[in-house]
C-alpha angles and dihedrals in degrees: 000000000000122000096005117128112246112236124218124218129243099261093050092054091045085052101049092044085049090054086044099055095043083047084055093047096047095051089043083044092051094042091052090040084055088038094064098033084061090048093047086055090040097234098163093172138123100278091058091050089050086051095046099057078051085067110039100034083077096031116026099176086076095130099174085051090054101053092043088053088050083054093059102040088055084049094050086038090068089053103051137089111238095259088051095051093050085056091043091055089037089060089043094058089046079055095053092047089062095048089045087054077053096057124347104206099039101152087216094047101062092033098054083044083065099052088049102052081054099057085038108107095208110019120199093232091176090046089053089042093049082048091060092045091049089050100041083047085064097045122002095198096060100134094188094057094050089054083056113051084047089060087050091046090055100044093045086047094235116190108257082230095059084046090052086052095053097052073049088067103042091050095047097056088032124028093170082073098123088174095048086055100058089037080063093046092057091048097054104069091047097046099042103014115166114259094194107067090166097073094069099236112175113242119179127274124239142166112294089344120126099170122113122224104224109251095245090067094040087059083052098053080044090074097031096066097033087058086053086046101050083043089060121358098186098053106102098207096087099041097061094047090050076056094062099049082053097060133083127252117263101279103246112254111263149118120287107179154001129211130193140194123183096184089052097038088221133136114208111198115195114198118201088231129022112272132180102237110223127196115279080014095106116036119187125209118193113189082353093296119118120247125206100221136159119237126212134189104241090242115033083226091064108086087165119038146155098224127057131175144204133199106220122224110265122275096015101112099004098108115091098205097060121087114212137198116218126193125189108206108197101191091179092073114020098253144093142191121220118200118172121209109214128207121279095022120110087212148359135208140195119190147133120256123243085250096049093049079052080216099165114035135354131262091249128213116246080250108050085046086053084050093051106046085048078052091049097049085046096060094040083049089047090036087060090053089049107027090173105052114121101189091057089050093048085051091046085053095048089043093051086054101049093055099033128350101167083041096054096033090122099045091045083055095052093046091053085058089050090059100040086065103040098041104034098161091076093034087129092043089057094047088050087060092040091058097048089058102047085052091053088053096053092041081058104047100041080057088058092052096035088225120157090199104092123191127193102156124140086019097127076228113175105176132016127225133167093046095146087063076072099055092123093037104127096184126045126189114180093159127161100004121122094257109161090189152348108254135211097266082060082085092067087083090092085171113036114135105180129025121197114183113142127145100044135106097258115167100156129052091186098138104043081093115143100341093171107202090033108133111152127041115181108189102161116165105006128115107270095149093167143060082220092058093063094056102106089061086073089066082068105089101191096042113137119144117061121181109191094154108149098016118120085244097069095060093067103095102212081051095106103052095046086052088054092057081041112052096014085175093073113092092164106056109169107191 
């Protein structure tokens, strides 16, 4: 037995580390405890500064601790002469980097690194910069430490090019950078940015970003990320950059179009983006002379909406054999639109048409069609190698739609299909974008014709969107989809006179809501289960003909008494 280690047992290793750890917590409770009771007396010297780096040395998302060290070093601060104070915040920062090896993306670490750099008199801007790029080379995601660096980058006034080069470099020995990648997407509009807005080049789309990348650096961009996604196919980083070039520029806030009845009274405002309508926001001039009008969303559950609407005071626009002149005045924004109503005419309307608005693909250069197409045949070439890749088929679909959406309908179609089956998990997600873009090709091509009857039947459709490019649509068919509902935005058909829309799984009639001109609802075949279900239809003041043949609310027998109370407007009810 001798020299042999003794061995404990499990349960006396699991009890020593217990009393450990309770030794450890009663020390860190003691040493907080002391902490506060400082701060409550308002001792910001040394010693609690020594007692606060106890504590967050081992635990740096101590927010309270933060805010009571950045205390004391604004109080020191006040003591010291200015070299003194460049040593204090230098040791500070030693301090941080220990906390950051503790834990890298700590939330109080990096902020409290940014506070210090700017007390700092002469602060090191390539030491703080080598530290992002030690940290990013650890881990390339680190959010914080982004925030960060573009914090640096602002302050040192680094040129937005050498910034581009660096997320070059970061690309090129990682293409699996996601971050790298949106850093770049937030460069490009600042360091080649068109400067010819007028013909019309696509630039990408971003959150809250308006600015256009010029066409000569987006062909660029094209090849940088095809080389990442031939590299790796199934690495998503690239791919949803490639999805961003692809996309438009954010459509500048204005209004699109003005709509007047005469017989209703009534002023529809269409806006190119949703917007939340204050009060003296919108002023109305009628034969140049200012009216004082109310403005309502067209559903009360849309705060922000793209269509807002006003009841004019009666008589002002009721005789037909006046003609009128309207302006819309948008202070928020520095721009109107004028529409005259001329007389004769029930109603008048101003507006720019889908393809002037240019709302669902670019006018695209000989050249950047050339690029495309050679894009195109790169990702079917790609797509044959990987016939399974969801994020190349996706690519082929948005490409297709950038160069021709009415021309590939069919073999988007198809591809939707494709990912539907091999990525089944996001089957809905994937109808949902097939119907917006079905919508968008009859919304096209009805503006092609001018027509106000709009069909969608057949369409598989799931969801509905744009529906304030049918603002003037009098007849509606959206027979025979997979619709579950009729959603808020509905509301936007101000002047929608029939409504087909039988043989869908309709269970919510939430946006029929006030539909003025609205006479006639056929809803044959759907899910209304509830009497309940069918309220919003009593907003609709001309409603009189009601078709509920094959829904679960037709079976009840006192059903049609208590519709009549309800929709006393509706002299036809098929049950």
């Amino acid at each position: 037995m001798h020299g042999r280690v003794k061995l404990k047992s499990t349960a006396q290793q699991e009890e020593e580390k217990r009393k450990e750890r309770e030794k450890k917590l009663t020390v860190y409770i003691a040493a907080r405890d002391a902490c506060f009771q400082k701060r409550t007396e308002g001792q910001l010297d040394e010693d609690s500064l020594q007692l606060t780096a106890q504590l967050l040395g081992s635990n740096p998302d101590f927010a309270s601790l933060w805010n009571f060290r950045r205390e004391i070093l604004g109080q020191l601060e006040t003591l010291r002469a200015e070299q003194e104070v460049q040593a204090l915040y230098e040791s500070e920062l030693g301090f941080l980097e220990q906390c950051l090896k503790v834990n890298p993306k700590s939330y109080g670490s990096w902020h409290h690194r940014g506070w210090v750099t700017g007390r700092l008199p002469r602060p090191d801007w390539a030491r703080e910069l080598g530290l992002c790029e030690r940290f990013l080379q650890t881990d390339d995601r680190n959010f914080h430490c982004w925030d960060y660096r573009r914090l640096c980058v602002q302050r040192c006034g680094v040129p937005l090019e050498e910034e581009l080069r660096f997320t070059d470099r970061l690309i090129g020995s990682n293409f699996s950078n996601y971050s790298s990648w949106h850093y770049r997407s937030t460069l490009l509009p600042a360091v080649h940015p068109d400067t010819h807005p007028d013909t019309r080049a696509p630039g990408p789309r971003g959150a809250g970003q308006r600015a256009r990348v010029c066409e000569e650096q987006l062909l660029k961009e094209y090849e940088l990320v095809q080389n990442a996604f031939f590299t790796d196919p199934n690495d998503q980083s690239a791919w949803f950059y490639y999805r961003w070039l692809l996309g438009r520029a954010e459509r500048e806030e204005t209004i699109s179009c003005l709509y007047i009845s005469r017989e209703g009274e009534r002023l529809v405002v269409v806006f190119s983006r949703p917007v939340n309508v204050l009060t003296g926001e919108l002023v109305l001039f009628v034969d140049g002379q200012p009216l004082e009008v109310s403005w309502r969303s067209a559903h009360p559950l849309l705060r922000h909406s793209v269509l807002w609407v006003c009841e004019l005071p009666p008589g002002t626009v009721s005789d037909p054999s006046v003609e009128h002149s309207l302006t819309v005045h948008w202070r928020d924004r520095h721009t109107q639109r004028e529409c005259a109503l001329y007389s004769g005419r029930s109603e008048s309307w101003c507006r720019d048409s889908a393809t002037d608005q240019e709302l669902f693909r670019s006018d695209l250069s000989v050249e950047k069609t050339s690029v495309l197409q050679s894009e195109l045949q790169s990702c079917t070439q790609l797509l044959e190698l990987e016939p399974e890749n969801k994020w190349c088929v996706l690519t082929i679909i948005l490409l297709m739609r950038a160069l021709d959406p009415l021309g590939y309908e069919r073999e988007t179609l198809a591809h939707f299909d494709t990912l539907k089956s091999v990525d089944s998990m996001r089957s809905s997600y994937y109808s949902d974008l097939c119907s917006k873009f079905m919508i968008e090709n009859t919304v096209l091509k009805m503006e092609y014709a001018e027509a106000r009857v709009f069909s969608l039947t057949h369409k598989s459709l799931t969801t509905l969107c744009h529906l304030d490019q049918l603002l003037l649509v009098t007849h509606l068919n959206l027979s025979s989809n997979q619709l579950r509902s009729l959603p808020p935005n509905f509301a936007m058909l101000q002047c929608l006179e029939v409504l087909e829309a039988d043989d869908n799984l309709i269970e919510s009639l939430e946006g029929l809501y006030h539909l003025p001109r609205l006479e006639e609802v056929s809803l044959r075949n759907n899910r209304i289960s509830q009497l309940s279900d069918l309220r919003p239809l009593a907003t609709c003041p001309r409603l009189v003909r009601l078709d509920l043949r094959g829904n679960a609310v037709g079976g009840a027998a006192e059903v049609q008494s208590e519709l009549a109370e309800l929709l006393p407007t509706v002299t036809e009810l098929l049950l």
